[in-house]
mmCIF file as Biopython writes it, N, C-alpha, C and O atoms, coordinates in Angstrom:
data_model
#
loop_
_atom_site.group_PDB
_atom_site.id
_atom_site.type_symbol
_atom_site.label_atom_id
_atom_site.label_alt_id
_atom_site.label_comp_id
_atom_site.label_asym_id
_atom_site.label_entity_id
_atom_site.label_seq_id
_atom_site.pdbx_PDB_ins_code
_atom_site.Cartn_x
_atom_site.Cartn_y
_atom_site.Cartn_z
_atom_site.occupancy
_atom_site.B_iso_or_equiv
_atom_site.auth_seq_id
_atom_site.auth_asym_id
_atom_site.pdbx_PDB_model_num
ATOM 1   N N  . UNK A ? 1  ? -32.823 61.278 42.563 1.0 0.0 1  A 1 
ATOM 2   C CA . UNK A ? 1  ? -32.678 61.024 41.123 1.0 0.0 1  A 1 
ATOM 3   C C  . UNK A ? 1  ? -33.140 59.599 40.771 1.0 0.0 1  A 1 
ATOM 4   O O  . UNK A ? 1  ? -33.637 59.227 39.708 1.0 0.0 1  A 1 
ATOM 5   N N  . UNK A ? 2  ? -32.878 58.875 41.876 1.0 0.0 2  A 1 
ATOM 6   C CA . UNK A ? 2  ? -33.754 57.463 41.551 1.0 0.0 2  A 1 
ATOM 7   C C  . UNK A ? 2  ? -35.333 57.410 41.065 1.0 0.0 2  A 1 
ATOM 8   O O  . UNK A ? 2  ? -35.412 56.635 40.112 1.0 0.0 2  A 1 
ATOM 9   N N  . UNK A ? 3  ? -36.278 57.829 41.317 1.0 0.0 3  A 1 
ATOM 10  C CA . UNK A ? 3  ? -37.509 58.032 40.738 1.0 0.0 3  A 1 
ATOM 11  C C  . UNK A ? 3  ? -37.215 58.432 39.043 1.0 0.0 3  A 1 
ATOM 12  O O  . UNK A ? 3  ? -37.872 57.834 38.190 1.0 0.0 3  A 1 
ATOM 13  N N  . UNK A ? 4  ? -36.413 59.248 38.721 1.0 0.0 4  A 1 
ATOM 14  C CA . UNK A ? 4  ? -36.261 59.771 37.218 1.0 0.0 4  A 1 
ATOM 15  C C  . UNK A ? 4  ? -35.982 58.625 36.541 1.0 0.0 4  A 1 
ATOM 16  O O  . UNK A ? 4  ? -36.273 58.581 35.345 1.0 0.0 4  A 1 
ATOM 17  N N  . UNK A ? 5  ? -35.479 57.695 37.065 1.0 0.0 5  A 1 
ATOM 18  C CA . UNK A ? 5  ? -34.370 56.814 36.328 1.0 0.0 5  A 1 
ATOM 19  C C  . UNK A ? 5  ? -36.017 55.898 36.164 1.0 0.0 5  A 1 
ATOM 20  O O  . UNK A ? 5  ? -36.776 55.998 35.200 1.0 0.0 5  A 1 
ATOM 21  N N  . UNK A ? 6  ? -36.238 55.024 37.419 1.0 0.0 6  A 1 
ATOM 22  C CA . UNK A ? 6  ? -37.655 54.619 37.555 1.0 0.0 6  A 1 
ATOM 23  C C  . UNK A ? 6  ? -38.707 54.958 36.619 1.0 0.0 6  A 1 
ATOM 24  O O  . UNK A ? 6  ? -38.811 54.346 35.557 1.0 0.0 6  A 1 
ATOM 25  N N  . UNK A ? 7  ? -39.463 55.856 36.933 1.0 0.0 7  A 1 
ATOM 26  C CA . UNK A ? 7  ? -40.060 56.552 35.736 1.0 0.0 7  A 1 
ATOM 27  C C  . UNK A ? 7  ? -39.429 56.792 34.263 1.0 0.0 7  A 1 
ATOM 28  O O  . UNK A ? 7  ? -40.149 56.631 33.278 1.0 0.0 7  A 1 
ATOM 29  N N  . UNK A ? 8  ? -38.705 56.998 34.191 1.0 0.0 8  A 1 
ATOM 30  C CA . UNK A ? 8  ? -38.041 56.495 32.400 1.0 0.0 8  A 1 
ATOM 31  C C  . UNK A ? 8  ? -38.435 55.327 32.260 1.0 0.0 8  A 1 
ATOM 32  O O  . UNK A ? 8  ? -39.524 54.970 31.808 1.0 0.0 8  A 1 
ATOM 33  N N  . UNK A ? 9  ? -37.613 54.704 32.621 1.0 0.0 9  A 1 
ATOM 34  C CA . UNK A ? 9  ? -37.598 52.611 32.596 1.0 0.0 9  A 1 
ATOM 35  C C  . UNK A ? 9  ? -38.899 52.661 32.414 1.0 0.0 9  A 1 
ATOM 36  O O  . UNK A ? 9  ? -39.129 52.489 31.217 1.0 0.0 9  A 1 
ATOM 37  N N  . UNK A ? 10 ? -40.371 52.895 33.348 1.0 0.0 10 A 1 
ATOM 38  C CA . UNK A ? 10 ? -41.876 52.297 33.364 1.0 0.0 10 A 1 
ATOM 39  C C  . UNK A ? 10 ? -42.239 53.268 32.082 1.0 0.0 10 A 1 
ATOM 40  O O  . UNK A ? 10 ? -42.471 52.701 31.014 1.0 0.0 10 A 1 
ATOM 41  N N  . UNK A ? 11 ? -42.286 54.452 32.130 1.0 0.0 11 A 1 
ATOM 42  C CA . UNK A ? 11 ? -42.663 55.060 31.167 1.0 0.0 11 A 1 
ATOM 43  C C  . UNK A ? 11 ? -44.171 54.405 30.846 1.0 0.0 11 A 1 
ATOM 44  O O  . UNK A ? 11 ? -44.549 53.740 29.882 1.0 0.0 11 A 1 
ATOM 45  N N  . UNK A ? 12 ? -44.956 54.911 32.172 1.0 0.0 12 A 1 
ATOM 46  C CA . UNK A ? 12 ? -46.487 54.549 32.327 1.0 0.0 12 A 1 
ATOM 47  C C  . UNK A ? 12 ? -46.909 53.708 33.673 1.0 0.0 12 A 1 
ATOM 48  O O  . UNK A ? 12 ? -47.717 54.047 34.538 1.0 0.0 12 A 1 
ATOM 49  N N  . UNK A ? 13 ? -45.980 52.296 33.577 1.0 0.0 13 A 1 
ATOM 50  C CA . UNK A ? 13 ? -46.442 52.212 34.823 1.0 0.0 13 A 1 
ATOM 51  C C  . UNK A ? 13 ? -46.611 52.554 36.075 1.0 0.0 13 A 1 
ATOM 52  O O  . UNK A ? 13 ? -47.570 52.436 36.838 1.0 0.0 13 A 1 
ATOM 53  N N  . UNK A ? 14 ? -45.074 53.193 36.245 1.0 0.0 14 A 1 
ATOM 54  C CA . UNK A ? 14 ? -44.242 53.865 37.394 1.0 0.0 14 A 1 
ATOM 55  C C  . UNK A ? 14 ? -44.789 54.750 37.559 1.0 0.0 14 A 1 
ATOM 56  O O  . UNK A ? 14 ? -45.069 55.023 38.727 1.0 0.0 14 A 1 
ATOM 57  N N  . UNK A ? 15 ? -45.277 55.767 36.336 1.0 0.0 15 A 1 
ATOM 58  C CA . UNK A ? 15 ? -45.749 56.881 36.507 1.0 0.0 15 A 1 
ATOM 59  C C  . UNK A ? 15 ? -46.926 57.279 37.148 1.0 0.0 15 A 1 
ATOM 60  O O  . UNK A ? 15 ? -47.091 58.413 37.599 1.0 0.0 15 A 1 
ATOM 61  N N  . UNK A ? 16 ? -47.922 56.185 37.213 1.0 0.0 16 A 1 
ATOM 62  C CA . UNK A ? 16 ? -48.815 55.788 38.062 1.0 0.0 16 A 1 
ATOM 63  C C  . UNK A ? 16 ? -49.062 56.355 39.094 1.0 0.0 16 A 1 
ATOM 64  O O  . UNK A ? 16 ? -50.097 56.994 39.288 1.0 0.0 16 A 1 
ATOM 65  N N  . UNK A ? 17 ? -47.895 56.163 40.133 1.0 0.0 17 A 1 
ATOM 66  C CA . UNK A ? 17 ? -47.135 55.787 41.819 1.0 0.0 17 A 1 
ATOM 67  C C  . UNK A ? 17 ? -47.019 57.497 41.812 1.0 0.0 17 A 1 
ATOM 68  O O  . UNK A ? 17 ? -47.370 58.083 42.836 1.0 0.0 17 A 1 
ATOM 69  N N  . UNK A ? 18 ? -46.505 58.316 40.599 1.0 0.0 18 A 1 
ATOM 70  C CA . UNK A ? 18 ? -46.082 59.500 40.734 1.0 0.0 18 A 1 
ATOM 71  C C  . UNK A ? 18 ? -46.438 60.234 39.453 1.0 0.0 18 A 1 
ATOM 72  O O  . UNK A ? 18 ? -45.583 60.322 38.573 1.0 0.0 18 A 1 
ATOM 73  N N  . UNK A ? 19 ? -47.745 60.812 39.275 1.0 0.0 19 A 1 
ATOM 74  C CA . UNK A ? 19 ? -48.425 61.600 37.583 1.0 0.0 19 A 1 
ATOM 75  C C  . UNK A ? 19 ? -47.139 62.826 37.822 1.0 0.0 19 A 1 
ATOM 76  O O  . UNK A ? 19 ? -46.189 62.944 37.048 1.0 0.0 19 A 1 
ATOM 77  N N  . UNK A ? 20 ? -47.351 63.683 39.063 1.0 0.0 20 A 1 
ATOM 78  C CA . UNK A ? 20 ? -46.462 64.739 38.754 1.0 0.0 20 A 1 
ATOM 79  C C  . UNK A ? 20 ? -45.109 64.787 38.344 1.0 0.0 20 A 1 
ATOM 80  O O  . UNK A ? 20 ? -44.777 65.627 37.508 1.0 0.0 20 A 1 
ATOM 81  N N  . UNK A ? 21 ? -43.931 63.661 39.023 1.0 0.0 21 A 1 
ATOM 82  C CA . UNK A ? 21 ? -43.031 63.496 38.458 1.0 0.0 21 A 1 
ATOM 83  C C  . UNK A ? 21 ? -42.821 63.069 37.372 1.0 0.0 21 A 1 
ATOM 84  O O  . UNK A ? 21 ? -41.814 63.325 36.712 1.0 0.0 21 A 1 
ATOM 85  N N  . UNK A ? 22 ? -43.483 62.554 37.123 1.0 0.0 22 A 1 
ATOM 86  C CA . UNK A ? 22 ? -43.591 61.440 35.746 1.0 0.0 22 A 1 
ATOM 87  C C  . UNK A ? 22 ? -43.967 63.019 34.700 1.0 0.0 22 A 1 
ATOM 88  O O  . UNK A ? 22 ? -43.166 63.292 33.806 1.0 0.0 22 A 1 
ATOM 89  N N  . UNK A ? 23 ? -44.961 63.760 34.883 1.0 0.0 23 A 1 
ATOM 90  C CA . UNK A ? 23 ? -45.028 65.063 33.826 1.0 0.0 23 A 1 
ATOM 91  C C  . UNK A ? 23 ? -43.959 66.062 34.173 1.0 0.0 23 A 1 
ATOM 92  O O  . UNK A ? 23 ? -43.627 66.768 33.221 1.0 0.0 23 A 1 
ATOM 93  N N  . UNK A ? 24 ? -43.453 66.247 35.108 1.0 0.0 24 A 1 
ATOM 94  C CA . UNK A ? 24 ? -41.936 66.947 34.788 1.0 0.0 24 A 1 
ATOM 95  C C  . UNK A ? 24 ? -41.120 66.368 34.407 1.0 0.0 24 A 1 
ATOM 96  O O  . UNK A ? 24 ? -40.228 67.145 34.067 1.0 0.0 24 A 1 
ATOM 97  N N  . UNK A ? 25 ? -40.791 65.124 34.200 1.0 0.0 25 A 1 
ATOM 98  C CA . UNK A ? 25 ? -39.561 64.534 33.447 1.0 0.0 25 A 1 
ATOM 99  C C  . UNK A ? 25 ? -40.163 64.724 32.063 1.0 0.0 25 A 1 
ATOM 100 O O  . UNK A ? 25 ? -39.488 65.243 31.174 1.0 0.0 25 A 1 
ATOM 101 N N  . UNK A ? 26 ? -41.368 64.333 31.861 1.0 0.0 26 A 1 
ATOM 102 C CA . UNK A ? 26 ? -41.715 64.475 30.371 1.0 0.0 26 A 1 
ATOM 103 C C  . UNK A ? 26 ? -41.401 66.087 29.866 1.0 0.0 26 A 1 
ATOM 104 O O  . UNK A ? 26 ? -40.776 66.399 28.853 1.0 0.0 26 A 1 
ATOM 105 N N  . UNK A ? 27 ? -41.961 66.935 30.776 1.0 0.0 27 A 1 
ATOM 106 C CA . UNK A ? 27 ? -41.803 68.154 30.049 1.0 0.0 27 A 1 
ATOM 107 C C  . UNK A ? 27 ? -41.398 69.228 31.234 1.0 0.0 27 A 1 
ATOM 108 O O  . UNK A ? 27 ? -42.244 69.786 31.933 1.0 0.0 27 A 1 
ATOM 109 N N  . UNK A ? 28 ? -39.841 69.453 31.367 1.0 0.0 28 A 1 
ATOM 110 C CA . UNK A ? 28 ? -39.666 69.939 32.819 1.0 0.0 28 A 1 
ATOM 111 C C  . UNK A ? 28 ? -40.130 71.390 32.990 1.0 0.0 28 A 1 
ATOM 112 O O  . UNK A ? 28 ? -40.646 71.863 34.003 1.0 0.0 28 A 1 
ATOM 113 N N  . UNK A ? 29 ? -39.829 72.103 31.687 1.0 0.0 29 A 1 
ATOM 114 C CA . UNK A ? 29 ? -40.424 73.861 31.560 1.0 0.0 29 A 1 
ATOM 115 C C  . UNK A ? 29 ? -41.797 73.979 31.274 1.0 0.0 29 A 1 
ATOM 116 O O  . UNK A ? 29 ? -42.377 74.547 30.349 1.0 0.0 29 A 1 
ATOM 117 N N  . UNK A ? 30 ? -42.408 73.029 32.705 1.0 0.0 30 A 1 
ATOM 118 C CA . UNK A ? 30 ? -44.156 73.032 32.685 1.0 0.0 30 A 1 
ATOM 119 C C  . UNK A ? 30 ? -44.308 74.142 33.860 1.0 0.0 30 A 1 
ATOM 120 O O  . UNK A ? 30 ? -43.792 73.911 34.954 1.0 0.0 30 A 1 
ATOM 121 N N  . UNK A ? 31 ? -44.884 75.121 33.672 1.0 0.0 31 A 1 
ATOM 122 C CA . UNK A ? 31 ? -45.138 76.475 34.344 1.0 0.0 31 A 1 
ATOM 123 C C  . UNK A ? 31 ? -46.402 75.992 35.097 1.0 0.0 31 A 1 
ATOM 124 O O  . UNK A ? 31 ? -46.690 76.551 36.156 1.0 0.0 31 A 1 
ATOM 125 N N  . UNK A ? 32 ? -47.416 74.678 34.470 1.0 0.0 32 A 1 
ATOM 126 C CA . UNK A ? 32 ? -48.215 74.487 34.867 1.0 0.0 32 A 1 
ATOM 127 C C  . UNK A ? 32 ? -48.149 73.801 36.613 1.0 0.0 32 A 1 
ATOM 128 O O  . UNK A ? 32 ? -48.933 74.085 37.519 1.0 0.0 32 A 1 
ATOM 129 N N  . UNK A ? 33 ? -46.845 72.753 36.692 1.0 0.0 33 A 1 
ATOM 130 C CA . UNK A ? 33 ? -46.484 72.538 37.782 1.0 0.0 33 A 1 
ATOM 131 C C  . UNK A ? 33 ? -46.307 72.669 38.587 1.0 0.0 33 A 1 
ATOM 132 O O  . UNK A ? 33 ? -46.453 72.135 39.686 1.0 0.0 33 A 1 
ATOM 133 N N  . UNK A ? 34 ? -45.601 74.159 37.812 1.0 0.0 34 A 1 
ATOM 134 C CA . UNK A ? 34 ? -44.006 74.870 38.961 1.0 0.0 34 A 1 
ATOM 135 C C  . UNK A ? 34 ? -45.623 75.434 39.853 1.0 0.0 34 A 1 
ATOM 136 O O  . UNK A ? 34 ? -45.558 76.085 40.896 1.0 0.0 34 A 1 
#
């Protein structure tokens, strides 16, 4: 759960380090992911 928290807080930078997590926190009922 630490990365979620991470990625909130950067909200771009962080997301960087991690595109996929960073687009399931944005939008978790992405079918495109799963």
């Amino acid at each position: 759960k630490g990365f979620a928290l991470e990625v909130r807080r950067g909200h771009g930078h962080r997301s960087s380090r991690s595109p996929r997590i960073a687009m399931t926190v944005h939008k978790p009922p992405s079918p495109s992911i799963v």
